[in-house]
Backbone as ProteinMPNN parsed JSONL, in Angstrom:
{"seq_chain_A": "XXXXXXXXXXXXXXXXXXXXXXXXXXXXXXXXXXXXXXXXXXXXXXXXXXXXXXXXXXXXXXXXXXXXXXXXXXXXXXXXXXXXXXXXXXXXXXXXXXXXXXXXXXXXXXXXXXXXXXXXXXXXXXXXXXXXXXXXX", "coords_chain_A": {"N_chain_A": [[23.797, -68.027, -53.702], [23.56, -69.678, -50.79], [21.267, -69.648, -48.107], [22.211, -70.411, -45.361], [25.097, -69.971, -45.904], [24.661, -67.014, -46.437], [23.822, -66.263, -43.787], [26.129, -66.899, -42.413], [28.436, -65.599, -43.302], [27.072, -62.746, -42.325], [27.039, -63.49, -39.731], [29.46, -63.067, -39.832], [30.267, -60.452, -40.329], [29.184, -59.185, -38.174], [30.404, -60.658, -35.961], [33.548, -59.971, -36.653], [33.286, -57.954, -37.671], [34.018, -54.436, -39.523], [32.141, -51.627, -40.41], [32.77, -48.549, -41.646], [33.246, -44.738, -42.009], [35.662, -43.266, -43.971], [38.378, -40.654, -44.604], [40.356, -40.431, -47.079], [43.199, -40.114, -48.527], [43.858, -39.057, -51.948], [46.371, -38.475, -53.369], [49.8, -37.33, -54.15], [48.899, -34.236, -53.602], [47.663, -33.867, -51.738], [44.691, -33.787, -51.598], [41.427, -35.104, -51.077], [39.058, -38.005, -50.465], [35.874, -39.331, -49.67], [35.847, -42.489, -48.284], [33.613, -45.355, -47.836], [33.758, -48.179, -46.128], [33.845, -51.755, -45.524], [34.988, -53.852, -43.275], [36.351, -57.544, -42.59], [37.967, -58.945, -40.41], [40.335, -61.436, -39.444], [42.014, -64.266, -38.324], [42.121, -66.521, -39.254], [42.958, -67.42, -42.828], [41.598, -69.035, -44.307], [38.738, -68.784, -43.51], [38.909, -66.016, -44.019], [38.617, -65.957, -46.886], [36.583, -67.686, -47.617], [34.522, -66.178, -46.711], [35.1, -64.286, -48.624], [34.673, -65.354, -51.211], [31.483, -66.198, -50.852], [30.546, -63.816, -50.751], [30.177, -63.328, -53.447], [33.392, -63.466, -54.502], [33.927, -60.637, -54.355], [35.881, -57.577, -53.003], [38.814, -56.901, -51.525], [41.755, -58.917, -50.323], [44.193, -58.606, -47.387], [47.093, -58.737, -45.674], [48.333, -58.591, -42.163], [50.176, -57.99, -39.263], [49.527, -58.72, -35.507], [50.96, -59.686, -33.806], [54.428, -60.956, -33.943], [54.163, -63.966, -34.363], [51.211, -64.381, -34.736], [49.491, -64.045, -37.886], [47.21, -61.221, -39.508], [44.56, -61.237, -41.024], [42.556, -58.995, -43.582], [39.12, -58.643, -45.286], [38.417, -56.298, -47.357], [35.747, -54.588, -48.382], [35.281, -52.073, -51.061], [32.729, -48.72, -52.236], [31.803, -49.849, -54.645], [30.767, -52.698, -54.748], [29.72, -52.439, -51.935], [27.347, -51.051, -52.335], [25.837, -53.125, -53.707], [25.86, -54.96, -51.837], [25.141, -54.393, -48.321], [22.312, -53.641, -48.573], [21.144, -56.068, -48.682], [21.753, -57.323, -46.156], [20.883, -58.376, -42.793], [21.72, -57.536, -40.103], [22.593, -58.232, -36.894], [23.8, -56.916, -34.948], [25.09, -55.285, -35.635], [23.221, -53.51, -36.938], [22.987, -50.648, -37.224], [25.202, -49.691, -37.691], [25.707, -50.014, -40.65], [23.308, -49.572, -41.829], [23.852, -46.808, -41.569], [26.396, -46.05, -42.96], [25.413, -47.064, -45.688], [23.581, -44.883, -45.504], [25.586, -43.035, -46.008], [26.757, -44.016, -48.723], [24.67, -42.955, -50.02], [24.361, -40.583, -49.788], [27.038, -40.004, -51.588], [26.705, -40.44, -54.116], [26.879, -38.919, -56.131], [29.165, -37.486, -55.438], [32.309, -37.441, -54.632], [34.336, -36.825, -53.55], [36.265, -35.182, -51.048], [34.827, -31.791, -49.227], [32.145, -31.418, -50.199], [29.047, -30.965, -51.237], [27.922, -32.358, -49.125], [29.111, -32.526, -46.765], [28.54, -32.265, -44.155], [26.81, -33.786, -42.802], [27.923, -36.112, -43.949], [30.284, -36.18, -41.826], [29.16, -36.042, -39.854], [27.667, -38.109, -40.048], [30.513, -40.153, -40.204], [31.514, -39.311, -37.33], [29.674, -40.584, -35.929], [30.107, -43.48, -36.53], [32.512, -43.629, -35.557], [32.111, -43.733, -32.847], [30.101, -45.645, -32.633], [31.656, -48.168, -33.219], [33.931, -48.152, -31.141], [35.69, -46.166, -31.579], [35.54, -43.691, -30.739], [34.565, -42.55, -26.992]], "CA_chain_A": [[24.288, -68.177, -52.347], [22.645, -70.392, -49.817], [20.839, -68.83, -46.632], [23.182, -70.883, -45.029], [25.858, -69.186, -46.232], [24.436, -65.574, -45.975], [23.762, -65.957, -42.683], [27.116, -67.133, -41.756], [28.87, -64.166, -43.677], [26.212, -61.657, -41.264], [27.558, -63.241, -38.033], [31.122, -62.684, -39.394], [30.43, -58.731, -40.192], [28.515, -58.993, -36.498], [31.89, -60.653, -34.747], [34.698, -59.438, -36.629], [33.271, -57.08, -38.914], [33.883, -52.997, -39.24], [31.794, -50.789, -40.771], [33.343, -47.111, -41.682], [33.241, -43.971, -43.425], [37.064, -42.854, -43.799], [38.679, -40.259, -45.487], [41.358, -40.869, -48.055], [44.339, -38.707, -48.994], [43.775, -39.417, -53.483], [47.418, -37.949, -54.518], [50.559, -36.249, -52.791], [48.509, -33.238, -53.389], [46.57, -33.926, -50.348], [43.27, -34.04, -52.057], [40.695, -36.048, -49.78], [37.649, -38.447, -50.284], [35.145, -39.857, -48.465], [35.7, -43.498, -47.812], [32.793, -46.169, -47.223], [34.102, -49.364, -46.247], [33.63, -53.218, -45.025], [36.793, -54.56, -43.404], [36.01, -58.243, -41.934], [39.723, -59.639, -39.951], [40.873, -62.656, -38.67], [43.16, -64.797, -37.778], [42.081, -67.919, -39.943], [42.905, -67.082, -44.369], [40.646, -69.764, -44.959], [37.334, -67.938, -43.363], [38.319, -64.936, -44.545], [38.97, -66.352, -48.447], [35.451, -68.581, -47.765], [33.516, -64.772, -47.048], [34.924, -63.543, -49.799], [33.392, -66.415, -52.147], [30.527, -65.885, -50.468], [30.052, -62.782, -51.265], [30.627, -63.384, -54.661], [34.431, -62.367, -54.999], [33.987, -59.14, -53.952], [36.726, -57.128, -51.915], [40.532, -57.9, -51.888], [42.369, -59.497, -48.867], [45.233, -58.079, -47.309], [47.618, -59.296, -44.223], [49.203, -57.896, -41.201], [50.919, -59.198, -37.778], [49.294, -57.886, -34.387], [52.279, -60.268, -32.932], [55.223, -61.82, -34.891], [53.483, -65.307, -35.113], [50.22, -64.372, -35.312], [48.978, -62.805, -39.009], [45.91, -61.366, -39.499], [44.012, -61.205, -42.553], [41.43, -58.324, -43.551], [38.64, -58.498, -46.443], [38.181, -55.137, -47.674], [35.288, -54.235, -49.622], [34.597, -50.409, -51.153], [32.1, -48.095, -52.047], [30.805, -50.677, -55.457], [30.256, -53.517, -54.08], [28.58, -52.048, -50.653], [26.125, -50.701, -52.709], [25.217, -54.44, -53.635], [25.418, -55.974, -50.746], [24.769, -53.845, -47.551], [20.715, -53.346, -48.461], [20.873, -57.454, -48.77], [22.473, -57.974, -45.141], [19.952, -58.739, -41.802], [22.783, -57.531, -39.311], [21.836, -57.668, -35.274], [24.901, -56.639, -34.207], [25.779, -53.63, -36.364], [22.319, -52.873, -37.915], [23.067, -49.047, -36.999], [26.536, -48.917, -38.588], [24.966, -50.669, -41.948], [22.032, -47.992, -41.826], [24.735, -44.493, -41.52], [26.849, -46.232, -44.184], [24.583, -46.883, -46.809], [23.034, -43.744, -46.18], [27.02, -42.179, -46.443], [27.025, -44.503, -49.739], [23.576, -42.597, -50.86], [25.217, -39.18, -50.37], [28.044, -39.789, -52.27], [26.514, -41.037, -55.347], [27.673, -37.883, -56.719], [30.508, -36.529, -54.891], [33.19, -38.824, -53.985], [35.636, -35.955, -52.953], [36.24, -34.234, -49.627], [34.082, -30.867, -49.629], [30.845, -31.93, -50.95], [27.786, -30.237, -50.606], [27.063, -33.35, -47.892], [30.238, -32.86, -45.849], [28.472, -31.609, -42.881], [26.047, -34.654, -42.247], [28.972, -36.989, -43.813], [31.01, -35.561, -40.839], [28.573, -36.629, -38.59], [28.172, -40.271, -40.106], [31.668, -40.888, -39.928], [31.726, -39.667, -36.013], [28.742, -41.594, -35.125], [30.252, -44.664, -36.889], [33.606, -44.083, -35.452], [31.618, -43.697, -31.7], [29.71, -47.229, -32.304], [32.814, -48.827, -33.223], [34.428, -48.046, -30.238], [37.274, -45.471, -31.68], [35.102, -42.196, -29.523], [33.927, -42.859, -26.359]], "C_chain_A": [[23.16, -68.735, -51.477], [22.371, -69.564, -48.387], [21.68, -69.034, -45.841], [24.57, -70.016, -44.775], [25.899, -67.845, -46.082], [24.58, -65.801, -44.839], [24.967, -66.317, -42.197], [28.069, -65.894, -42.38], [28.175, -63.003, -42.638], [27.178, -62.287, -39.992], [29.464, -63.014, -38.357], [30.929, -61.395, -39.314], [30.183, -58.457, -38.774], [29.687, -59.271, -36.151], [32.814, -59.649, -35.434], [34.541, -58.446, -37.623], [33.863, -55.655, -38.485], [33.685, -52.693, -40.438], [32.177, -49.153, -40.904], [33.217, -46.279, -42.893], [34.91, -43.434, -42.948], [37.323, -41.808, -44.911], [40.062, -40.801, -45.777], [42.251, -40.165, -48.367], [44.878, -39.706, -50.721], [45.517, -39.945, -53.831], [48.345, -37.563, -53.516], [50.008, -34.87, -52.908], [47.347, -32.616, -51.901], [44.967, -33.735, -50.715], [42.91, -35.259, -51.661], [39.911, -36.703, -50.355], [37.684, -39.046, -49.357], [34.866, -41.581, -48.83], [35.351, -44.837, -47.483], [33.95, -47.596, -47.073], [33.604, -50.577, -45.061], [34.703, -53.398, -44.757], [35.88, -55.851, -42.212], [37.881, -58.533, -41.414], [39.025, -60.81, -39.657], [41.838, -63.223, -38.842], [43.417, -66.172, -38.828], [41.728, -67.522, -41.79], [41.846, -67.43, -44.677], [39.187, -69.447, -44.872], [37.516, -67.193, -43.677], [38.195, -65.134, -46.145], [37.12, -66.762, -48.368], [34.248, -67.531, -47.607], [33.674, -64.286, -48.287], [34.304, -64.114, -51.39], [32.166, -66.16, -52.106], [30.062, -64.713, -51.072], [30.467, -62.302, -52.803], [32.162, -63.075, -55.126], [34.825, -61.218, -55.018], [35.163, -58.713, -52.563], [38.33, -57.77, -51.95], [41.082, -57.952, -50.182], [43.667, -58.863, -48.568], [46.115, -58.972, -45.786], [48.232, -58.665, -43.76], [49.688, -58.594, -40.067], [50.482, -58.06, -36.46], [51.074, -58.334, -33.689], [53.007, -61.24, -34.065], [55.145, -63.163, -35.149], [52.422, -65.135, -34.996], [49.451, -63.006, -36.788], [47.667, -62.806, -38.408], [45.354, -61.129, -40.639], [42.636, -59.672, -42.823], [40.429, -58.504, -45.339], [37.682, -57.193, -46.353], [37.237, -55.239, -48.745], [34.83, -52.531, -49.485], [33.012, -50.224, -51.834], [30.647, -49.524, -53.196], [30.146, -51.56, -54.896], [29.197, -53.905, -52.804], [27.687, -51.93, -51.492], [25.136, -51.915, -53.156], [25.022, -54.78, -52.686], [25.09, -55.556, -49.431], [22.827, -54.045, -47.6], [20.849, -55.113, -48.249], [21.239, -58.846, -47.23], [20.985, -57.625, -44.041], [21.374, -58.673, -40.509], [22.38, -57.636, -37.98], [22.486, -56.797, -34.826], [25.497, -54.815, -34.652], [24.88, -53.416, -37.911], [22.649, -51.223, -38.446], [23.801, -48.824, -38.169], [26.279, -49.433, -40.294], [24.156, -49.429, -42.195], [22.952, -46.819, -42.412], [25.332, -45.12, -42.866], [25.922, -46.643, -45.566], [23.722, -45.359, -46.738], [24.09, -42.487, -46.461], [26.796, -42.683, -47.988], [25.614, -43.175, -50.723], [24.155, -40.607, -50.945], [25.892, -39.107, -51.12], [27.571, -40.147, -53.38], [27.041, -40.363, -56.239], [28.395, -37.373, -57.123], [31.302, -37.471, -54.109], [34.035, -37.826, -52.789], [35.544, -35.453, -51.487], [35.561, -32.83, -50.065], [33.129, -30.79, -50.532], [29.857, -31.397, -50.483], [27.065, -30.91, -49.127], [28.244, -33.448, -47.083], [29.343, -32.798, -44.63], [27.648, -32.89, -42.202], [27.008, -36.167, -42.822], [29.955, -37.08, -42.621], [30.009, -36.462, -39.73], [28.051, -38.202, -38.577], [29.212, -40.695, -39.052], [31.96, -40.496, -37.873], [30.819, -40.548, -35.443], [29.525, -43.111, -35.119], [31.246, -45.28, -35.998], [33.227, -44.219, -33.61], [30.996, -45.466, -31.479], [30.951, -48.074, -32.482], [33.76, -48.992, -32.396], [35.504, -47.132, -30.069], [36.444, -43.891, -30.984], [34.637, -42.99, -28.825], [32.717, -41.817, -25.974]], "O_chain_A": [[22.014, -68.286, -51.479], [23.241, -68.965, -47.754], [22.183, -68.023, -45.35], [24.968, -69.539, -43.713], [26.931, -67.32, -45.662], [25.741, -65.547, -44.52], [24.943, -65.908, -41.036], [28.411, -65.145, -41.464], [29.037, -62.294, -42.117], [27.963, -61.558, -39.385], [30.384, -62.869, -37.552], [31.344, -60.891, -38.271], [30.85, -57.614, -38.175], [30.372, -58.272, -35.93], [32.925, -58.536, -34.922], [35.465, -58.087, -38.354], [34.205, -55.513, -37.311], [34.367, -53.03, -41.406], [31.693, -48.502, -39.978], [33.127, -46.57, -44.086], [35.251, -43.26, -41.778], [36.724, -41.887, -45.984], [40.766, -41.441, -44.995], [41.739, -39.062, -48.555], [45.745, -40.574, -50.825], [45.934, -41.02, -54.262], [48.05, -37.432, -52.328], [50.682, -34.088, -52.238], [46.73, -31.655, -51.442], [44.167, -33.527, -49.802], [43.592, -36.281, -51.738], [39.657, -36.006, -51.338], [38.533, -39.363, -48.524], [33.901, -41.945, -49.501], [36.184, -45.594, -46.987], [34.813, -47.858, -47.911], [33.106, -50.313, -43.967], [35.593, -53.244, -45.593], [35.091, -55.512, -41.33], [38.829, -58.271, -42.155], [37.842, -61.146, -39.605], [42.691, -62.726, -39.578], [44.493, -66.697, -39.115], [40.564, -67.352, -42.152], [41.021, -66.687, -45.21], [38.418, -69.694, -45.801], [36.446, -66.709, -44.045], [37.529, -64.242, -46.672], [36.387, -66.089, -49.093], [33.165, -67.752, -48.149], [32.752, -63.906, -49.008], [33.735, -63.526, -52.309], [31.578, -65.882, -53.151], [29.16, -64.739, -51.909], [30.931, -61.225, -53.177], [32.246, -62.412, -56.16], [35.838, -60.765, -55.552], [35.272, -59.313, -51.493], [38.758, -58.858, -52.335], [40.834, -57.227, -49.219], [44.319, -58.545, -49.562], [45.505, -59.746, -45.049], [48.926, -57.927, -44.46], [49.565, -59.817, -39.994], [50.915, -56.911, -36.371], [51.983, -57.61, -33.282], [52.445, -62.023, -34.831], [55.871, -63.667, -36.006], [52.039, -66.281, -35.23], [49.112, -61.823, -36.736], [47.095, -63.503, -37.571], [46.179, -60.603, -41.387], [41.806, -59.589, -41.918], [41.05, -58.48, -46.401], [36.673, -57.002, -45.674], [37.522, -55.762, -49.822], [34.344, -51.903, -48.545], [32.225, -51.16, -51.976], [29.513, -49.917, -52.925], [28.993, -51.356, -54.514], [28.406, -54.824, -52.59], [26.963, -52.925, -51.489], [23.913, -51.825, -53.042], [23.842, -55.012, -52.42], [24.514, -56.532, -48.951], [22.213, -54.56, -46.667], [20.412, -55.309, -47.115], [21.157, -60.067, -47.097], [20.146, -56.792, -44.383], [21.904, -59.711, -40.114], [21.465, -56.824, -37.845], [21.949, -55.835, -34.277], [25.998, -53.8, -34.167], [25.209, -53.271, -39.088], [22.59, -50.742, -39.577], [23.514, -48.205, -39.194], [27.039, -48.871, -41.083], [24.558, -48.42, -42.775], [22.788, -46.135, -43.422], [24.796, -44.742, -43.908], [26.296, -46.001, -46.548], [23.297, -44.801, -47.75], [23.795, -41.381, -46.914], [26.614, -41.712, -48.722], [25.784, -42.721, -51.854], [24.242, -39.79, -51.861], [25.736, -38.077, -51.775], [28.612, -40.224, -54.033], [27.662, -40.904, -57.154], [28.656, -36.892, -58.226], [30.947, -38.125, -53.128], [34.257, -38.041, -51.598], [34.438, -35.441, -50.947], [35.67, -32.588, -51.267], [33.244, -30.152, -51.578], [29.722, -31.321, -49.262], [26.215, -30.449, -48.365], [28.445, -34.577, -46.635], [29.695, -33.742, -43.922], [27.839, -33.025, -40.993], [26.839, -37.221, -42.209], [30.461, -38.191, -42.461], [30.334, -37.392, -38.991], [28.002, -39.077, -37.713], [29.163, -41.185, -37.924], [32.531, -41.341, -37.183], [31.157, -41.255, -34.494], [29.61, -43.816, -34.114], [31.309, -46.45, -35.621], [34.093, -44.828, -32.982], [31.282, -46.258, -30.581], [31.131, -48.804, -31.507], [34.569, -49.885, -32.645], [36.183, -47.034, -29.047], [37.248, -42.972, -30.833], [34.219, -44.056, -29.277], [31.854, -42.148, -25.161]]}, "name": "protein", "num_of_chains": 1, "seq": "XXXXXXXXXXXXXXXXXXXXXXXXXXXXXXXXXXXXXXXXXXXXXXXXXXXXXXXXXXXXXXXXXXXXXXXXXXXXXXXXXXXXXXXXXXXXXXXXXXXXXXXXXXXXXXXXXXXXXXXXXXXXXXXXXXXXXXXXX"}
């Protein structure tokens, strides 16, 4: 991958990126994990298809409709793949939320599940994350 190229993948996570730790509901048994994820959107397939090259193929694309003619596209990547490529990113914009999640990714190496010996400072990731992101004020 060309610098070029990295660096234009960084200012997409910077504009349209999100960084999160989420929990998961596994099964209908309601059994939980913990989360990490990359979601880049937009509006245009073709930039989000041309990140996901970029970043080697990593992450699967999905679509939705804010408004009935405009889709939007998201490239989702989980916990594997972060662990590649997060340490390898130069973010300005959302150094922080890079930082908590890789160090959510370094807790879990373990313990994927909900109730993990690291809930209590996973807990406080995922509110910090969900505070920079704009979902707490």
């Amino acid at each position: 991958m060309s610098e070029r190229d990295w660096g234009w993948v960084e200012g997409m996570i910077d504009g349209e990126g999100c960084l999160g730790l989420y929990l998961k509901k596994y099964n209908e048994s309601g059994r939980a994990g913990w989360a990490p994820r990359l979601v880049i959107s937009g509006t245009n397939l073709e930039m989000i298809k041309e990140a996901k090259k970029i970043l080697g193929g990593k992450g699967h694309i999905t679509s939705f409709c804010h408004a009935p003619a405009r889709p939007c596209y998201n490239l989702t990547l989980t916990p594997v793949p972060l662990r590649d490529i997060l340490p390898k990113l130069k973010l300005k914009g959302k150094q922080r939320q890079c930082r908590l999640v890789l160090e959510a990714l370094e807790l879990l190496k373990e313990h994927v599940a909900y109730h993990t010996p690291n809930d209590k400072r996973l807990k406080e990731i995922r509110k910090e994350l969900m505070r920079l992101n704009g979902g707490i004020k």
